[in-house]
C-alpha positions as CSV (number, residue, x, y, z in Angstrom):
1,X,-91.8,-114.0,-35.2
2,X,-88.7,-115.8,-34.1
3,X,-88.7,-113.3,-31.2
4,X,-92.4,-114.1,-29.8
5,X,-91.7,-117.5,-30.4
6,X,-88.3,-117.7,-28.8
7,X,-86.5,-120.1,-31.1
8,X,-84.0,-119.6,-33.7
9,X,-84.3,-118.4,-37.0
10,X,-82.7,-120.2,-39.8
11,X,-83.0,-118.9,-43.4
12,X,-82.5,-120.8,-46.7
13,X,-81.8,-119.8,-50.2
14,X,-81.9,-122.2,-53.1
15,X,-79.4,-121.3,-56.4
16,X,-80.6,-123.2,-59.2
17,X,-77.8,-125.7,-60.7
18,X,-79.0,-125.2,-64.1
19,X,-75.9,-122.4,-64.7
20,X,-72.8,-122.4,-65.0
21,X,-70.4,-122.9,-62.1
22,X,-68.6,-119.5,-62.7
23,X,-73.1,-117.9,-63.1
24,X,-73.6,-120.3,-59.7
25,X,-70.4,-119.2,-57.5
26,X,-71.5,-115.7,-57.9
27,X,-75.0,-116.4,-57.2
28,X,-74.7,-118.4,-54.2
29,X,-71.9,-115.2,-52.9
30,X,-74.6,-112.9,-53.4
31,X,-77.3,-114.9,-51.8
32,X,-75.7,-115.7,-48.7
33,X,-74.8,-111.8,-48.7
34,X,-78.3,-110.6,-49.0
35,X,-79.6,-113.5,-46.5
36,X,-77.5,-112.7,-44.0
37,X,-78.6,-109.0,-44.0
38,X,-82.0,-109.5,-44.0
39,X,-81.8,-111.6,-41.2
40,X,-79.3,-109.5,-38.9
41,X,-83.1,-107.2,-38.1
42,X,-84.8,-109.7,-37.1
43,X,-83.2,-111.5,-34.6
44,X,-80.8,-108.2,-33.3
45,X,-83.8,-107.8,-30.7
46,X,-83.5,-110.4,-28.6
47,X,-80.0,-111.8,-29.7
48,X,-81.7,-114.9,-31.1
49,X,-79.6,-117.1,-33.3
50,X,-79.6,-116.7,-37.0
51,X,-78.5,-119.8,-39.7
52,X,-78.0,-118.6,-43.3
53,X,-77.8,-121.5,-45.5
54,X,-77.3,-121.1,-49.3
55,X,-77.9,-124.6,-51.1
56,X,-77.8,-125.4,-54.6
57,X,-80.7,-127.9,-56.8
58,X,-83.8,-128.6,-56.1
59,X,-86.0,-126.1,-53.9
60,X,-88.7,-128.3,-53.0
61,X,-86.1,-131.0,-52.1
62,X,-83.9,-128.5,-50.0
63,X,-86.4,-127.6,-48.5
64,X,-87.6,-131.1,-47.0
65,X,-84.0,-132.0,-46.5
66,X,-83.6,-128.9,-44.4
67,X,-86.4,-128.6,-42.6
68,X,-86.3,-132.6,-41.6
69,X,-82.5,-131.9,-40.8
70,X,-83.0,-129.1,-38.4
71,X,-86.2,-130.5,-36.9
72,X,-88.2,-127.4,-37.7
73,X,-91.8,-127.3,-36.7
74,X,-92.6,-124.4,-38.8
75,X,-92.0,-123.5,-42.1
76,X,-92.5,-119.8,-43.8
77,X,-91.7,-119.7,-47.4
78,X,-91.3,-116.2,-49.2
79,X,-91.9,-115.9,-52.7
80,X,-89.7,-117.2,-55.6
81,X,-88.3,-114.3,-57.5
């Protein structure tokens, strides 16, 4: 979609902060990881830019922060796992 749209791609992942910080460092290592591989096919095309932010707290808040931060105009959310 990024590609027919022609704008940059950004994708966030929220870690909760209700672990541990040894539980959370790993988590938020293997979020980026898997973020930034999922988002290497879909912007490889048409060499659009790709952000992969990894945030901890509140997903509804990070979000809004986020989205209000980068000036999005659209907003696809994928389900929480």
């Amino acid at each position: 979609m990024a590609d027919r749209l022609e704008v940059d791609l950004t994708l966030l992942h929220i870690v909760s902060d209700e672990q541990s910080p040894t539980v959370q460092e790993k988590d938020l290592e293997d979020a980026f990881a898997r973020a930034k591989t999922r988002a290497e096919p879909l912007v490889s095309r048409k060499h659009r830019a790709a952000v992969v932010t990894v945030r901890v707290g509140d997903p509804a808040s990070n979000i809004l922060d986020s989205a209000s931060q980068a000036k999005a105009q659209l907003l696809i959310l994928g389900p929480h796992h």
